[in-house]
MMTF fields as JSON, N, C-alpha, C and O atoms, coordinates in Angstrom:
{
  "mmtfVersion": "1.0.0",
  "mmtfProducer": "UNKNOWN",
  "numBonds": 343,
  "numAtoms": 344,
  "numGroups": 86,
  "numChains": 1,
  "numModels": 1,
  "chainsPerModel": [1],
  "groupsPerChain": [86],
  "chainIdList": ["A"],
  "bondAtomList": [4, 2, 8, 6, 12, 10, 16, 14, 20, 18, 24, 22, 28, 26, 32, 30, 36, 34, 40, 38, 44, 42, 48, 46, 52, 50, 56, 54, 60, 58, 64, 62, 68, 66, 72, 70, 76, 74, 80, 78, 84, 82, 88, 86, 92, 90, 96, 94, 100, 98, 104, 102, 108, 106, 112, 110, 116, 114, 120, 118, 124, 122, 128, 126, 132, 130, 136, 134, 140, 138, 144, 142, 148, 146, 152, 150, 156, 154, 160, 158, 164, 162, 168, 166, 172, 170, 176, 174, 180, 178, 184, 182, 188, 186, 192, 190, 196, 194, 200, 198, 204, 202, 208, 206, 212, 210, 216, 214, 220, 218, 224, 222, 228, 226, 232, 230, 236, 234, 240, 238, 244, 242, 248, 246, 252, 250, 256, 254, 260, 258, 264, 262, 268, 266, 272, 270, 276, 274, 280, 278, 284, 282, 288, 286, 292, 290, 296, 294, 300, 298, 304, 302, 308, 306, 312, 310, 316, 314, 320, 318, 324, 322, 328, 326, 332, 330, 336, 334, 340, 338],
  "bondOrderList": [1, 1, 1, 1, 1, 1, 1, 1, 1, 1, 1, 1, 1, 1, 1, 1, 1, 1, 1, 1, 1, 1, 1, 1, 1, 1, 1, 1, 1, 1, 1, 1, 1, 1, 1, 1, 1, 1, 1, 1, 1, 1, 1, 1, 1, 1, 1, 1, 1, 1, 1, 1, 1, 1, 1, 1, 1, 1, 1, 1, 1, 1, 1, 1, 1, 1, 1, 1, 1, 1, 1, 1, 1, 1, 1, 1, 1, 1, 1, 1, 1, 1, 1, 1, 1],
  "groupList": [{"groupName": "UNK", "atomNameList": ["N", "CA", "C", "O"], "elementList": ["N", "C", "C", "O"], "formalChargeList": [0, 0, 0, 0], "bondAtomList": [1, 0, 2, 1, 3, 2], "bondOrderList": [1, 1, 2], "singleLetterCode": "X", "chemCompType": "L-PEPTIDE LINKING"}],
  "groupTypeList": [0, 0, 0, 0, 0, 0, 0, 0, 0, 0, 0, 0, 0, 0, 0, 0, 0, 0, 0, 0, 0, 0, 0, 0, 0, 0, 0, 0, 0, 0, 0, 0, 0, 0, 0, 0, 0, 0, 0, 0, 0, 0, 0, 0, 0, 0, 0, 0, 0, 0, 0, 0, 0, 0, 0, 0, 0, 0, 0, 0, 0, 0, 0, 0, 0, 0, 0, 0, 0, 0, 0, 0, 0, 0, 0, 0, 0, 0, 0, 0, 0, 0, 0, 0, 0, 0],
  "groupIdList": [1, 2, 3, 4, 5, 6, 7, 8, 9, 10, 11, 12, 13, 14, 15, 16, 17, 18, 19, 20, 21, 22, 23, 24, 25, 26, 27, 28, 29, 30, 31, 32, 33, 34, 35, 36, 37, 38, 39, 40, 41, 42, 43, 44, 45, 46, 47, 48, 49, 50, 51, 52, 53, 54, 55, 56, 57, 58, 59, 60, 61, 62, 63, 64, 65, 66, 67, 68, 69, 70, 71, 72, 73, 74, 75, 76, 77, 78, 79, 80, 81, 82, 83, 84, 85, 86],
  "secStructList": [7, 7, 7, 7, 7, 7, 1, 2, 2, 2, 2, 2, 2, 6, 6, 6, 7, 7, 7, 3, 3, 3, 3, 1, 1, 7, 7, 7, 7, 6, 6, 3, 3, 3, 3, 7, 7, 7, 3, 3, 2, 2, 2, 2, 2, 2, 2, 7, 6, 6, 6, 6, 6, 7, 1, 7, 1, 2, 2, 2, 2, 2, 2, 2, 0, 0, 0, 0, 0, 1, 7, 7, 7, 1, 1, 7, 3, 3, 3, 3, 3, 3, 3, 7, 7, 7],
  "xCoordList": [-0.408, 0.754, 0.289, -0.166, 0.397, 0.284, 0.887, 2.058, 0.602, 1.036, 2.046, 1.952, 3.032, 4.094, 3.805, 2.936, 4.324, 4.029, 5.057, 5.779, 5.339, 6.829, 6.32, 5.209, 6.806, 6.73, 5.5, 4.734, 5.795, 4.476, 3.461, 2.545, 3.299, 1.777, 1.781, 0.918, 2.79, 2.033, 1.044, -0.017, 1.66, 1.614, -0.038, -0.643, -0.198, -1.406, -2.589, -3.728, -2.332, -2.931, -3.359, -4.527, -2.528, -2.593, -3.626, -4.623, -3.596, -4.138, -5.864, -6.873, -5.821, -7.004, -7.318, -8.343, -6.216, -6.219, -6.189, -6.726, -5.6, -5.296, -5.759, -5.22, -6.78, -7.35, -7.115, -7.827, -6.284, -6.205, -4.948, -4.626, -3.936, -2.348, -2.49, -3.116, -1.514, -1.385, -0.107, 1.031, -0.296, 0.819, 0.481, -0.61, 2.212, 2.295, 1.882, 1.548, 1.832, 1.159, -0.491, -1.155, -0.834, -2.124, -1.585, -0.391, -2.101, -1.499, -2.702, -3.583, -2.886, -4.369, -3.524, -2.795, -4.208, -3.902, -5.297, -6.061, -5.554, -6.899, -7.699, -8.882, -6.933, -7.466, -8.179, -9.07, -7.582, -8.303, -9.75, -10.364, -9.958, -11.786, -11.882, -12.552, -11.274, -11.953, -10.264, -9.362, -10.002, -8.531, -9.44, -10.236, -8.945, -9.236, -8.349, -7.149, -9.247, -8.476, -7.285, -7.21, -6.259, -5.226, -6.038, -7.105, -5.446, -5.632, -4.07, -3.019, -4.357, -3.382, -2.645, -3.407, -1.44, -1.004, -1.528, -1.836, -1.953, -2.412, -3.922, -4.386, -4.523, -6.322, -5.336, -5.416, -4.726, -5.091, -4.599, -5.351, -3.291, -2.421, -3.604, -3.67, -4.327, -5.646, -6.944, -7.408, -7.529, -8.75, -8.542, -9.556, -7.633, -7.678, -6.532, -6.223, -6.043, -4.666, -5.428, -4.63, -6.267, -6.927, -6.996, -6.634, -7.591, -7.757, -6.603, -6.465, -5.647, -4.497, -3.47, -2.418, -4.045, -3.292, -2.82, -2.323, -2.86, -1.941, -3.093, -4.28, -2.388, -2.909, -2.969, -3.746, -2.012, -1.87, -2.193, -2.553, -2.265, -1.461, -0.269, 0.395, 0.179, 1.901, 2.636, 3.807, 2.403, 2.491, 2.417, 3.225, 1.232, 1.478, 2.582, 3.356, 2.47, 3.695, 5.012, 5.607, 5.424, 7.07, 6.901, 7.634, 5.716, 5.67, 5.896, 6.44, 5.883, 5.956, 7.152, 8.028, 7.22, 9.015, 9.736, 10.475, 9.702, 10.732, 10.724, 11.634, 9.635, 9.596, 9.948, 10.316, 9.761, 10.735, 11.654, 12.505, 12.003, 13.748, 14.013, 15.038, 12.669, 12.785, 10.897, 9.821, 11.031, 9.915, 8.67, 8.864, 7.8, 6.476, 5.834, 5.223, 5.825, 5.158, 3.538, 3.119, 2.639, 1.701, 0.624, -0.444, 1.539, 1.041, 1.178, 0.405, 2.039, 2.024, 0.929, 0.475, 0.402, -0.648, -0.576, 0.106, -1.62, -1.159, -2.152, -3.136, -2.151, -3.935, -4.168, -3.413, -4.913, -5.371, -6.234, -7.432, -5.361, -6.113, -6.914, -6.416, -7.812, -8.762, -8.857, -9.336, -8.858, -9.717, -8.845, -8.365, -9.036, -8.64, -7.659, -7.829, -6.405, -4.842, -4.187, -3.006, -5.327, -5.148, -4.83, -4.685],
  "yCoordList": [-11.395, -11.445, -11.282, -10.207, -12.283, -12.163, -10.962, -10.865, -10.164, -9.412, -10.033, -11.26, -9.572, -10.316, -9.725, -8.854, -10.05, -10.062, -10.189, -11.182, -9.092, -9.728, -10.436, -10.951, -10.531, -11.688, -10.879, -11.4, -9.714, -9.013, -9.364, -10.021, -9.167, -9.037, -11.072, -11.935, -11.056, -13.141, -13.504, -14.128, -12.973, -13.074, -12.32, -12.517, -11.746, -10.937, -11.422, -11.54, -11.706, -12.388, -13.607, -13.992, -14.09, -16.202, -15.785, -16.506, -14.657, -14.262, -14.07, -14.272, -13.618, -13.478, -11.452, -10.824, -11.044, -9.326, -8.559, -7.494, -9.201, -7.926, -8.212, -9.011, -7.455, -7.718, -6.679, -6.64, -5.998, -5.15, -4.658, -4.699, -4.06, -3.477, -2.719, -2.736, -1.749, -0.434, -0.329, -0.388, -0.17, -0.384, 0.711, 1.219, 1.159, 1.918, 2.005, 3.092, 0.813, 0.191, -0.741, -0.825, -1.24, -2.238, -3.049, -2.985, -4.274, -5.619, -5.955, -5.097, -7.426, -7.65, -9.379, -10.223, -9.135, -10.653, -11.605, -11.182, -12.554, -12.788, -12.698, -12.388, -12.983, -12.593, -11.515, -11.527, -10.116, -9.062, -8.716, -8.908, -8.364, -7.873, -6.431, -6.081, -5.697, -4.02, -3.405, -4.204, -2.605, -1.601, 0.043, 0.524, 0.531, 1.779, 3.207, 3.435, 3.955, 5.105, 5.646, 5.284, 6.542, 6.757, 7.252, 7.864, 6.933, 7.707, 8.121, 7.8, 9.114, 9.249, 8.874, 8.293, 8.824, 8.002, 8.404, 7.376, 9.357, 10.042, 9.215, 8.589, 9.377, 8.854, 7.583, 7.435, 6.984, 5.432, 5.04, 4.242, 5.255, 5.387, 5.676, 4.93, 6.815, 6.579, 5.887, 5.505, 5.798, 5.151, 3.722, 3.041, 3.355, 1.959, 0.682, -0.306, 1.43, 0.846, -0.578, -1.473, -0.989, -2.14, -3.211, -4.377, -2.308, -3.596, -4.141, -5.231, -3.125, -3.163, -4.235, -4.669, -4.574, -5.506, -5.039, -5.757, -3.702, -3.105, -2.564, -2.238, -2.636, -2.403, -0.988, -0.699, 0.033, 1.475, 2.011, 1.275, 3.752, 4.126, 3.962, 3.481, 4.518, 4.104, 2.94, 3.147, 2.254, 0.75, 0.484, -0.21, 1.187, 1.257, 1.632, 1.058, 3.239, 3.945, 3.008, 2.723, 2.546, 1.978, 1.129, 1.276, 0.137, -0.729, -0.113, -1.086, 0.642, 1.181, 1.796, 1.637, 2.536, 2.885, 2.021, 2.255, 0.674, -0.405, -0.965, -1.448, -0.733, -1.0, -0.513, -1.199, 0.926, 1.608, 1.796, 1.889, 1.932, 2.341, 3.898, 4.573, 4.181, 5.842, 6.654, 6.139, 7.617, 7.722, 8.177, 8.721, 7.963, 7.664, 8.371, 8.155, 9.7, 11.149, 10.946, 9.862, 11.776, 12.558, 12.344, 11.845, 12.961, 12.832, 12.059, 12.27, 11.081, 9.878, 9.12, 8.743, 8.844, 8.263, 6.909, 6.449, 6.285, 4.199, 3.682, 4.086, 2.494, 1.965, 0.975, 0.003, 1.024, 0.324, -0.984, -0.959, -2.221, -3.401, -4.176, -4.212, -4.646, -5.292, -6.656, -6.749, -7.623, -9.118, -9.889, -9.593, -11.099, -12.582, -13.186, -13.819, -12.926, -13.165, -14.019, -14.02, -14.995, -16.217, -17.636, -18.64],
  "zCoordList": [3.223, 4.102, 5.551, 5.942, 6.297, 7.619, 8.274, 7.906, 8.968, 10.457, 10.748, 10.713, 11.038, 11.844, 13.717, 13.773, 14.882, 15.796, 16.774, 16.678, 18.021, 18.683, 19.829, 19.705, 20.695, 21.883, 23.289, 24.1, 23.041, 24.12, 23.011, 23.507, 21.72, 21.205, 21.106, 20.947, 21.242, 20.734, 22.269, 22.237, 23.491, 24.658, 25.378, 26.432, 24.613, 24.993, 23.947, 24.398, 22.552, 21.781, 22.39, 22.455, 22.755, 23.444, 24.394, 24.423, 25.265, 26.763, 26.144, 26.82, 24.654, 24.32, 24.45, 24.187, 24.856, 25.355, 23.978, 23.672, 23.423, 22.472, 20.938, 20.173, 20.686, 19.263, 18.154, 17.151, 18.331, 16.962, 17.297, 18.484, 16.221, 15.973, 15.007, 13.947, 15.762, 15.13, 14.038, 14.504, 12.552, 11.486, 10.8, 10.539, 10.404, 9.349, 8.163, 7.691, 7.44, 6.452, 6.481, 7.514, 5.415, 5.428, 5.609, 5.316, 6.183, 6.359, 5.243, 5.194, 4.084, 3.651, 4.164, 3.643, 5.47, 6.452, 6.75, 7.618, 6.228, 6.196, 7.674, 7.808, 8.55, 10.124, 10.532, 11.381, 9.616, 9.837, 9.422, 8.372, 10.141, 9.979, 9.563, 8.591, 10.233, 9.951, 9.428, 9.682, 9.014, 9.096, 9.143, 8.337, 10.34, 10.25, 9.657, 9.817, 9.019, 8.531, 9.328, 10.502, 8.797, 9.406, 10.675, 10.631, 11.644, 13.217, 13.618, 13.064, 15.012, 15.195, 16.101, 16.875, 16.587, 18.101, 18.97, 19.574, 19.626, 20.871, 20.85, 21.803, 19.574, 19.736, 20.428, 21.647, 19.903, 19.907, 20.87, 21.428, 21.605, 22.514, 24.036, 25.013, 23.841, 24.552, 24.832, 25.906, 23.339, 23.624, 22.842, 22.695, 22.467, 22.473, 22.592, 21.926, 24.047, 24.474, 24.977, 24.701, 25.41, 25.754, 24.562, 24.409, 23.857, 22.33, 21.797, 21.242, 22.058, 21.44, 22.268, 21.799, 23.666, 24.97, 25.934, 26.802, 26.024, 27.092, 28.636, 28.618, 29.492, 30.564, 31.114, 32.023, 30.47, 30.253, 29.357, 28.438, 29.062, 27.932, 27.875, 26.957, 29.261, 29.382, 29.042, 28.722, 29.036, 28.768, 27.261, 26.644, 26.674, 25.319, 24.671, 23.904, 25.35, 24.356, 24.388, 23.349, 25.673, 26.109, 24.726, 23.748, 24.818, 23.821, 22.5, 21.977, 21.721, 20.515, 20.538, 19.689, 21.54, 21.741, 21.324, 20.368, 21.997, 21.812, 20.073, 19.399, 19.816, 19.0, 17.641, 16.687, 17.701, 16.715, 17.048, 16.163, 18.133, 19.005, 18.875, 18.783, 18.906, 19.409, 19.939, 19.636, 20.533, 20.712, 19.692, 18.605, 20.056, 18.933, 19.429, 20.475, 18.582, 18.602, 18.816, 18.411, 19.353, 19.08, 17.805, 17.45, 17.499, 15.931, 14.939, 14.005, 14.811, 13.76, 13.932, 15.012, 12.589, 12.054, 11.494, 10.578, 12.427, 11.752, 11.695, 12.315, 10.819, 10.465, 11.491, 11.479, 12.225, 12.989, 12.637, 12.355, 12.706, 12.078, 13.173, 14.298, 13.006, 13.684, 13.931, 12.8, 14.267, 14.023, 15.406, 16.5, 14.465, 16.056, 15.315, 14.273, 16.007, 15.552, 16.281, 16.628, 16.561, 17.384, 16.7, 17.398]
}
């Protein structure tokens, strides 16, 4: 099952910016290369808001905000999938 994707990640993907997404679940999407163990929002939200497309952390979080439609703690834990979703 493919990743599904909203209109900032198609947009940053196309740009070539953003190579890996952060999910609650496994995706087994043949695009992906690596899935990392649960991490938590703060690691990732920090050290890999770049991979992920964003030009902030801040920028990240809004993005995940919107995306659950509430804010995205600290501490929640998501697998971080890897590859070229181009």
């Amino acid at each position: 099952m493919n990743i599904p994707f909203n209109t900032w990640s198609k947009q940053r993907i196309a740009q070539g910016r953003k190579i890996c997404t952060s999910r609650k679940k496994m995706y087994s999407d043949p695009r992906v290369t690596y899935i990392s163990p649960l991490l938590p929002w703060w690691f990732i939200r920090t050290y890999l808001f770049r991979p992920e497309g964003a030009d902030s952390p801040g920028e990240l979080q809004a993005v995940i905000d919107n995306i659950f439609k509430r804010h995205v703690e600290d501490s929640e834990e998501f697998y971080v999938h890897f590859g070229n979703f181009k």
